[in-house]
C-alpha positions, -999 to 999 in steps of 0.1 A, spaced: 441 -356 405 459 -332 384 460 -293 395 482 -265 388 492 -245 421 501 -211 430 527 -207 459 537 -169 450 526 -145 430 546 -139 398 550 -146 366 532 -177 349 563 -199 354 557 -202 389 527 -228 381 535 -259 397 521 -289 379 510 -312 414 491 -345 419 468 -338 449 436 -353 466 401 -343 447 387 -323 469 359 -333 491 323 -317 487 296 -304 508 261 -311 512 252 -284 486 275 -290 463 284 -316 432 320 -327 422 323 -317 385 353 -336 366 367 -309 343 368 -310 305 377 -274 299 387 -242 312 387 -210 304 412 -178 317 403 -142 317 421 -111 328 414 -119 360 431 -149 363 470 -134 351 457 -99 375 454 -125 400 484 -147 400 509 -119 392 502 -98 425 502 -109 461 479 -82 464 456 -98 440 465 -135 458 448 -119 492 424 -105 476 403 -140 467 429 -162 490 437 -143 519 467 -160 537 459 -195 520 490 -212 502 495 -227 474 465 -216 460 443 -232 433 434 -205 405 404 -204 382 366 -198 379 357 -211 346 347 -242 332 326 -272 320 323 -310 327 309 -340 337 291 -347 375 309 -374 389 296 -369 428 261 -353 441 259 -337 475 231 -353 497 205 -316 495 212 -310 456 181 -319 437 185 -298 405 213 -321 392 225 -356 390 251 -383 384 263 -377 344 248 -341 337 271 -321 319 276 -289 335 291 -254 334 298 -222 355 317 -196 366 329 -213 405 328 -190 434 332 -155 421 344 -135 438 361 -159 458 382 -196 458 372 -212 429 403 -236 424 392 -249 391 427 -252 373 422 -287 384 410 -321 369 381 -320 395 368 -293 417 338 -288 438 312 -263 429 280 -249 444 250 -264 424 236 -229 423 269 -213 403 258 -241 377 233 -247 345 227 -278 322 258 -273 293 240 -266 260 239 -300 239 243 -282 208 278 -267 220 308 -284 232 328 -279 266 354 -257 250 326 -237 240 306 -241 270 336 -231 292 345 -199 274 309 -188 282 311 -181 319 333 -156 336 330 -135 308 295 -139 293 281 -135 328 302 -100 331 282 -90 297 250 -102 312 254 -89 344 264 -52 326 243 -48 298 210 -67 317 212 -68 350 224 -34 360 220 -17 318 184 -24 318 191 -26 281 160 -28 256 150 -25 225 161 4 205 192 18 228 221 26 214 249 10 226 288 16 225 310 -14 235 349 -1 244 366 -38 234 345 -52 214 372 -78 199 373 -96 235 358 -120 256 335 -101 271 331 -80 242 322 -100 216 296 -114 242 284 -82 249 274 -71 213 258 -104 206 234 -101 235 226 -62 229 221 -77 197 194 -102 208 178 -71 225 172 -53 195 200 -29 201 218 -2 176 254 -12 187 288 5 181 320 -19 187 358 0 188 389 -23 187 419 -23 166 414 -21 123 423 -59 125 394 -72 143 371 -44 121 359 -78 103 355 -97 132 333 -70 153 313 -64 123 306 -104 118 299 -108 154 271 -80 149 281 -45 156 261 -21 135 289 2 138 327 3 141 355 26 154 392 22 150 399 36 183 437 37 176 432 60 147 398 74 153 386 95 185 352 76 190 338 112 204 339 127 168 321 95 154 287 91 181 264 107 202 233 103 217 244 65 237 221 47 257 248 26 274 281 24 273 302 -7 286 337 6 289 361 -27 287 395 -10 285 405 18 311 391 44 336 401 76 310 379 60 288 348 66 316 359 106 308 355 105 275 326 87 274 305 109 296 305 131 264 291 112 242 260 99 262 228 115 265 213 128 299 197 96 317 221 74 296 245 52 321 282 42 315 293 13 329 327 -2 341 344 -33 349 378 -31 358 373 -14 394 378 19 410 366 49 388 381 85 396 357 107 417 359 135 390 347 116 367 315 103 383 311 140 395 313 150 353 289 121 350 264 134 376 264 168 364 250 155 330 225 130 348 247 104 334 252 73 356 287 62 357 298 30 381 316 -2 384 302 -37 387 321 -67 394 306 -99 382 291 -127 405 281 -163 406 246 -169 392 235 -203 382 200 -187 372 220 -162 350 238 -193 337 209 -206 330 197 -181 313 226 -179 289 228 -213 285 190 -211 269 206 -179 248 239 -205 236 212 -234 230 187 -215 203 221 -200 185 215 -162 198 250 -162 216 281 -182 204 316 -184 223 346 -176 196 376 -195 206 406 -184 192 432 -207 207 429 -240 227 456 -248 251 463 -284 268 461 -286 306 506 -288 313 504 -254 287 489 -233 312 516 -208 315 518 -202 278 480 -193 277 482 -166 304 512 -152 286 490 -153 255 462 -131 274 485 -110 288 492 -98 251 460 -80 258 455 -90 218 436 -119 222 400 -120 201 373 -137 220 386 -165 245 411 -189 253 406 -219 266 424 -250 285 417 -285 272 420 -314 300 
């Protein structure tokens, strides 16, 4: 099969385009033949830093990237019952961990997986994963989000973004959005109630009174944040490791500031995949790459300008 392998950390032209065995699978576990892919942050965080190699890979090399994706089931391990021969699938694969799917097949857990919506296709499918489960996880899971919050959404323009305001959307939600001026029209079509130029605008002179914030961007942007949010409101992060002072300025409000990193969940996938079925979540995908391109769309996301998701087409 087709895979594109790691040997060093770097820049995206150290992908090596291989032909390697498809990997064998366990009892628990189907063989999923890839359609498409999608990359996230993660992903060019990862590959660019043998720091960020060990931190999924450990001392394994050439390492397999990727997490994301959708397909066909070619093979069935011997105790999965909830899928079969021909389903067509999707998930995010073993996060945090090896999840090897910039490949043409790659073994997956049945439990990271959900039936793909039939409505929606496996570009689409794909770029609702890594990143939709982030905003579920966030705004649901750990948020508690209901009806009525107000909600403020640092990044709104981006993949997990544009998720995140469409389900605080489907929850009834009052939701602010910042990104650039350029994507105003996009935030406001995907749903935001409000929006905020951040580059122009200091979003503290334009709210108060947040519910729930999901900060997308940076850890200064926790600081500032905490000011804006009532007491009993919480703040949440993604992008790891917030400064003690600012959790200690959160506190002293009785706001609740922390970090979450995403996991696999096939019953959040398929929960989501119910969401992307009845129309209440859609993936935007602004650029499709093929499979021998995958260097050009990491360098694409690393432009940090990219609106919704890219995706790899095999």
């Amino acid at each position: 099969m087709k895979a594109i392998i790691l040997n060093e950390a770097g820049s995206a032209s150290n992908f090596k385009y291989v032909d390697i065995p498809k990997p064998e699978i366990n009892a628990d576990e189907v063989l999923v033949k890839v359609s498409a892919l999608s990359i996230n942050p993660v992903d060019y965080k990862t590959r660019s830093s043998e720091v960020g190699i060990k931190r999924f890979f450990e001392e394994e090399r050439p390492v397999i990237l990727g997490w994301d994706l959708s397909g066909t089931i070619v093979e069935v391990g011997k105790e999965v019952t909830d899928f079969k021969l021909n389903d067509e699938v999707f998930g995010m694969v073993n996060f945090p961990g090896k999840g090897k799917a910039y490949a043409e097949y790659v073994a997956v857990p049945a439990s990271h997986l959900a039936l793909k919506p039939s409505n929606i296709s496996h570009e689409e499918a794909a770029a609702g994963t890594l990143a939709l489960l982030t905003a579920w996880q966030a705004l649901v899971t750990n948020g508690k989000i209901k009806e009525g919050d107000k909600v403020l959404i640092h990044g709104a323009s981006g993949g997990v973004g544009h998720y995140a305001t469409q389900i605080a959307k489907h929850f009834k939600a009052h939701v602010i959005g910042t990104s650039s001026e350029k994507n105003k029209e996009f935030v406001l079509q995907n749903g935001a109630d409000q929006h905020i130029d951040y580059t122009k605008t200091d979003f503290e002179k334009e709210v108060s009174d947040v519910d729930l914030v999901l900060n997308l961007i940076s850890d200064p942007i926790n600081n500032r944040s905490v000011d804006v949010v009532k007491p009993g409101g919480k703040i949440i992060y993604i992008l790891g490791a917030i400064a003690p002072e600012y959790v200690e300025k959160a506190k002293n409000k009785n706001v609740d500031l922390f970090a979450i990193l995403v996991e696999s969940s096939g019953a959040d996938m398929k929960t989501v995949a119910d969401l992307m079925q009845k129309g209440s979540i859609k993936s935007h995908v602004s650029q499709i790459f093929s499979f021998d391109e995958m260097d050009k769309a990491h360098l694409q996301l690393e432009t940090g300008r990219t609106v919704g998701k890219v995706v790899i087409k095999l």
